[in-house]
VEXLOSE-937828 format. One line per field, with one value per residue (C-alpha): x, y, z; residue in one letter; residue number from 0. Coordinates in steps of 0.5 Angstrom, whole numbers, plus 500, padded with zeros to 3 digits. Layout:
// VEXLOSE-937828
px	c(X:...)
py	c(Y:...)
pz	c(Z:...)
koldren	c(a:...)
marmi	c(NUM:...)
***
This chain:
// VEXLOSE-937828
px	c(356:355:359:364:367:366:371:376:375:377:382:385:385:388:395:394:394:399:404:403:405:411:412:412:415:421:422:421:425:433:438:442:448:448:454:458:459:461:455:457:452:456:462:467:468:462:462:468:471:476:476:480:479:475:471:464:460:454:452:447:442:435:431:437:432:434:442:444:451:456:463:470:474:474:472:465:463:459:452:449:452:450:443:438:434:431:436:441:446:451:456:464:468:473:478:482:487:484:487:485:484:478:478:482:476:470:471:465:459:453:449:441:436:434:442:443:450:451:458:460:467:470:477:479:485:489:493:501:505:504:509:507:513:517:519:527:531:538:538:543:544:539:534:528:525:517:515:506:504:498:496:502:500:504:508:512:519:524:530:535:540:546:542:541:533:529:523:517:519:524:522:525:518:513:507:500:494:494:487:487:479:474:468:470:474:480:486:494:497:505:512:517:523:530:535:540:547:551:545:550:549:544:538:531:528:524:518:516:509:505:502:507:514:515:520:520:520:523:531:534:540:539:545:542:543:546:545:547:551:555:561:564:560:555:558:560:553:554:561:560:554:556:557:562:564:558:558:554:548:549:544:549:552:548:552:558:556:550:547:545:541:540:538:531:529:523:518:519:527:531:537:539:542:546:547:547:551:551:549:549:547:539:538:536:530:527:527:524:519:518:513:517:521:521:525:527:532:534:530:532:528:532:526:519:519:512:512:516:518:523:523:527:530:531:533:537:536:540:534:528:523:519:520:517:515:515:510:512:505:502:508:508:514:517:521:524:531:530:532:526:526:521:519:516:513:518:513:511:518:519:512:513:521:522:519:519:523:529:535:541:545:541:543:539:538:535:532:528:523:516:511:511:517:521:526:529:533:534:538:539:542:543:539:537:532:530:525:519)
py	c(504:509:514:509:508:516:517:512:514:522:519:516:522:526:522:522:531:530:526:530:536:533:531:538:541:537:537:545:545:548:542:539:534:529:525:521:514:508:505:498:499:493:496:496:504:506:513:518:524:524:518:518:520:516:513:512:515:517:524:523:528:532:536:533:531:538:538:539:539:536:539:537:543:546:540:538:530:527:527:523:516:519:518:523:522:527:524:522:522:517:520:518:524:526:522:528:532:540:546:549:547:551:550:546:543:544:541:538:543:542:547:546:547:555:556:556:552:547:546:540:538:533:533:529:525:526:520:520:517:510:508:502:500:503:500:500:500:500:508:512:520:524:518:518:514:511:510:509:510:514:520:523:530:536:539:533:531:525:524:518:515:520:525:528:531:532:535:538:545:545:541:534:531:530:529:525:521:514:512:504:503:508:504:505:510:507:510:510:517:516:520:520:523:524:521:527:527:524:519:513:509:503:503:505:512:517:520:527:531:536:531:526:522:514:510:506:499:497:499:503:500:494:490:485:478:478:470:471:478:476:477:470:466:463:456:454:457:464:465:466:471:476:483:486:493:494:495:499:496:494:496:500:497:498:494:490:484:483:478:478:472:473:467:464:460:455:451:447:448:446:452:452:460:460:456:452:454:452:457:460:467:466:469:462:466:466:459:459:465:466:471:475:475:476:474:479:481:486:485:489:487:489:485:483:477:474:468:462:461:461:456:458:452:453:446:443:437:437:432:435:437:443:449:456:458:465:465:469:468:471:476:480:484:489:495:498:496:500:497:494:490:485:481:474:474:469:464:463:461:456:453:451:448:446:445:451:449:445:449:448:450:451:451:455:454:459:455:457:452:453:453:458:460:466:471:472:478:480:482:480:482:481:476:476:475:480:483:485)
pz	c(556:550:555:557:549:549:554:552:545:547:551:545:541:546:547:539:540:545:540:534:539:541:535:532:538:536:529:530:535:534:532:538:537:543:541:535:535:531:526:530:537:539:539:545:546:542:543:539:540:533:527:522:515:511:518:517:524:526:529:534:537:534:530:525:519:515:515:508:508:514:514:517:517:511:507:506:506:501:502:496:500:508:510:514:519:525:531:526:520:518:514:512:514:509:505:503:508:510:508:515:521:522:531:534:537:534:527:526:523:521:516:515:510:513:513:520:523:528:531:536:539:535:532:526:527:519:518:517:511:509:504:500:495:491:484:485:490:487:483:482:484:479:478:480:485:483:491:492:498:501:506:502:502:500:503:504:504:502:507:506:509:510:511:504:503:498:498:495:495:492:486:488:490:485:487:484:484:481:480:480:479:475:477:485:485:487:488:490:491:488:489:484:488:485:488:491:491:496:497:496:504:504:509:509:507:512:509:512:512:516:518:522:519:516:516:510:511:504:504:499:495:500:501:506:505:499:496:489:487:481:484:482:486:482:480:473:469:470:468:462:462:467:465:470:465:461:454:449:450:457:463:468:474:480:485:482:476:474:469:463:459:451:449:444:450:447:450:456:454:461:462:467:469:475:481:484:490:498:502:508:507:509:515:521:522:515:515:522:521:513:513:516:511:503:497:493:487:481:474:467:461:455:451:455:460:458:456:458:465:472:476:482:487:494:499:502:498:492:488:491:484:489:485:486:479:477:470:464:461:467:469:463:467:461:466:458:460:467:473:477:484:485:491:492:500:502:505:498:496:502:501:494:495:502:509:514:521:518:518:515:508:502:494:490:483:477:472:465:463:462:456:450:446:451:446:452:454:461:467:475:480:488:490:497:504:507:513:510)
koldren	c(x:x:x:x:x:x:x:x:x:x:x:x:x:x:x:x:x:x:x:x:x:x:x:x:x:x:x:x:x:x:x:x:x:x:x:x:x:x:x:x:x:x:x:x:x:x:x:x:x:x:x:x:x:x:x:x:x:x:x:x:x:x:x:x:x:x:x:x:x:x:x:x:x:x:x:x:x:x:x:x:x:x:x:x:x:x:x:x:x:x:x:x:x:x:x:x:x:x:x:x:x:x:x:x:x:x:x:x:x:x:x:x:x:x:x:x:x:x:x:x:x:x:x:x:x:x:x:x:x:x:x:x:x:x:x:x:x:x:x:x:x:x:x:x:x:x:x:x:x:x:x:x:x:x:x:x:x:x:x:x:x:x:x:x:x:x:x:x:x:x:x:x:x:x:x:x:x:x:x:x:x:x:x:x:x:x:x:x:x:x:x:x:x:x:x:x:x:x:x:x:x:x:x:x:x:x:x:x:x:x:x:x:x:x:x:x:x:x:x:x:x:x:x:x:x:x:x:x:x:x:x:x:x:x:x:x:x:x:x:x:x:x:x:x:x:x:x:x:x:x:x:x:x:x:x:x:x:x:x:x:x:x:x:x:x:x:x:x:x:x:x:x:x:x:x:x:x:x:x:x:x:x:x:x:x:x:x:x:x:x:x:x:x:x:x:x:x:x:x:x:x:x:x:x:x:x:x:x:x:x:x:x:x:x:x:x:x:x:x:x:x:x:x:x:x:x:x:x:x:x:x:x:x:x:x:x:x:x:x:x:x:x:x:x:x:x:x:x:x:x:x:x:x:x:x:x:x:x:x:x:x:x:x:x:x:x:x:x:x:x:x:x:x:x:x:x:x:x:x:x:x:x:x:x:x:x:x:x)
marmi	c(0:1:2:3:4:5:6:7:8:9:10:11:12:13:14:15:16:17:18:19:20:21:22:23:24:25:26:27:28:29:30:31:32:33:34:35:36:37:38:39:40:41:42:43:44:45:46:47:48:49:50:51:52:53:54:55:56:57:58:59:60:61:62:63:64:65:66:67:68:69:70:71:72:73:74:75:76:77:78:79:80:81:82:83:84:85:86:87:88:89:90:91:92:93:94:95:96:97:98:99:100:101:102:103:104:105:106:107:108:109:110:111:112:113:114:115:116:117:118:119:120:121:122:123:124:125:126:127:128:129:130:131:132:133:134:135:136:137:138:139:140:141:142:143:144:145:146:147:148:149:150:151:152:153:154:155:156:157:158:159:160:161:162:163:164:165:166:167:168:169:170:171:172:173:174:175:176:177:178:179:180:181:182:183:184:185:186:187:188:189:190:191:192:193:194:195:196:197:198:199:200:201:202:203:204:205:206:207:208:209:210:211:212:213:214:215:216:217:218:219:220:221:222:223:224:225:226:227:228:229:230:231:232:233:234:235:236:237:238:239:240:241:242:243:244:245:246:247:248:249:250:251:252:253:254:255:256:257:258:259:260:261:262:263:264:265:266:267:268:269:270:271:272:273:274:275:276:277:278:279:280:281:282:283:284:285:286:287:288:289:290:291:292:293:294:295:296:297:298:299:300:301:302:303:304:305:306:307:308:309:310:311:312:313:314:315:316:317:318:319:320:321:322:323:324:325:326:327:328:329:330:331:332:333:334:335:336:337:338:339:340:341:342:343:344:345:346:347:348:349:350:351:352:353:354:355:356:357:358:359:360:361:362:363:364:365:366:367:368:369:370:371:372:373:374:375:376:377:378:379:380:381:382:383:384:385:386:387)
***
């Protein structure tokens, strides 16, 4: 019995010698990497060859346990939030673009402790512009055009519609990062674009960098749809509140009549801007299909819109009560007697006035009446539906 145990205990201890060695052979082995793949193993096509920037990804392989550093061409990622294990090393690539495409394949390296490197067959796919709003849409030649978006790397440049470019080289293209959230870091890149001469044709603009081209979905001096442009059309309430040749002190045209409001507006007073009209301007398809569609229009704050309150009015019945509220205790909205265009998503609007589906002719009506007392100072123009 006593030489039985003896052999099952040697046995034991040899497969025990035979782990360690198998174990040591291989964490002293050279490093390997067998392939990348997405964290999620249930994901359909697990496997990568190139992600984009930002992608989290899992280097698989051996004898990784003593990366130090991983790089993505000539941009190292950040290991303080990347884990380490023998087979494997999860890592962010990059947010930032490269400077250098270090190989058109091989952009993947690793480096170890003892500073040998590993290179693996692996590209980075570099995002092209994302556009995400500008602030005005209606500017005039010199102006400058605040536009956010991200992926907007240098050297990039601003064409609009006609033809006329600007870009970074050349100074009329100004780049920025503008940081949202300090605690997580979050942040939006920013152009500011002057506007070029000649650029006086409505459409969207085209935005180009080494990295691919984006069309604006938004469009600059926008004359789509056009609902209220104060050109007469507004019924007996606008009449005597609209500006047709600016004066001293007046915000400049920037398409025809606009209107202006100076008036000490208290709380809960019922006044009554413009409107309201029957029209037929809305386009069939918003009314069908809202969240294709948002409502937009022009504000100039000579004073500070924060208190008070707009009721904007859209139905096709006369005395239906639903109106969409646009607050000024939240809004805050102060453009310091500078053109700005505000968008409300369109399905808002619609939900909080008339049922989607029914189409048909709509009067509209802009209506200040809200709590708090409004010293109220402020100018509209070209109001409108359009795709977003």
């Amino acid at each position: 019995m006593k030489t039985y145990f003896k052999i099952i205990l040697l046995v034991a201890i040899a497969g025990v010698v035979a782990i360690l060695n198998n174990s040591c052979e291989e964490s002293e082995g050279a490093p390997y990497i067998s392939y990348v793949r997405v964290p999620n193993l249930e994901a359909k096509d697990s496997l990568l060859v190139a992600a984009s920037q930002g992608r989290l990804i899992v280097i698989i392989g051996g004898n990784l346990q003593n990366t130090r550093e991983v790089w993505f061409n000539d941009l190292k990622a950040d290991l303080q939030q990347a884990r380490v294990t023998n087979h494997s090393v999860m890592v962010n690539v990059p947010s930032d673009a490269p400077e250098v495409i270090t190989d058109p394949d091989k952009q993947l390296k690793l480096v170890f402790a003892d500073g040998r490197t590993l290179l693996h067959e692996f590209k980075v796919t570099i995002n092209k512009p994302v556009i995400h709003r500008i602030q005005s849409e209606y500017l005039m030649e010199g102006e400058k055009a605040i536009i956010d978006g991200d992926y907007l790397y240098l050297p990039i440049s601003v064409t609009f519609p006609g033809g006329a470019t600007v870009s970074s080289d050349d100074g009329g293209v100004i780049v920025e990062e503008v940081i949202v959230n300090e605690a997580t870091n979050e942040k939006f890149m920013r152009l500011t674009v002057t506007v070029p001469s000649g650029a006086t044709e409505p459409g969207p603009l085209t935005f180009t960098n080494n990295f691919g081209t984006t069309i604006s979905r938004f469009w600059f001096l926008d004359n789509r749809n056009i609902f209220f442009g104060f050109d007469g059309e507004e019924g007996p309430y606008s009449a005597g509140f609209r500006v047709t040749n600016p004066g001293p002190g007046d915000p400049p045209l920037i398409n025809g009549p606009y209107f202006r409001l100076t008036k000490t507006i208290g709380s809960w007073d019922w006044t009554q801007v413009f409107g309201w009209v029957y029209t037929s301007d809305i386009p069939e398809d918003a009314i069908l299909n809202p969240r294709k569609y948002n409502y937009k229009f022009e504000v100039n704050t000579i004073k500070p819109f924060n208190a008070n309150g707009i009721r904007i009015f859209l139905s096709d019945d006369y005395y239906d009560p639903r109106y969409f509220f646009w607050n000024g205790n939240t809004a805050q909205v102060d453009t310091n007697g500078k053109w700005q265009t505000i968008v409300f998503p369109f399905e808002e609007v619609m939900a909080s006035n008339v049922n989607p589906g029914v189409v048909s002719s709509y009067f509209l009506g802009f209506i200040y009446c809200g709590e708090r007392t409004l010293d109220c100072d402020m100018c509209f123009d070209n109001f409108r539906i359009v795709p977003k």
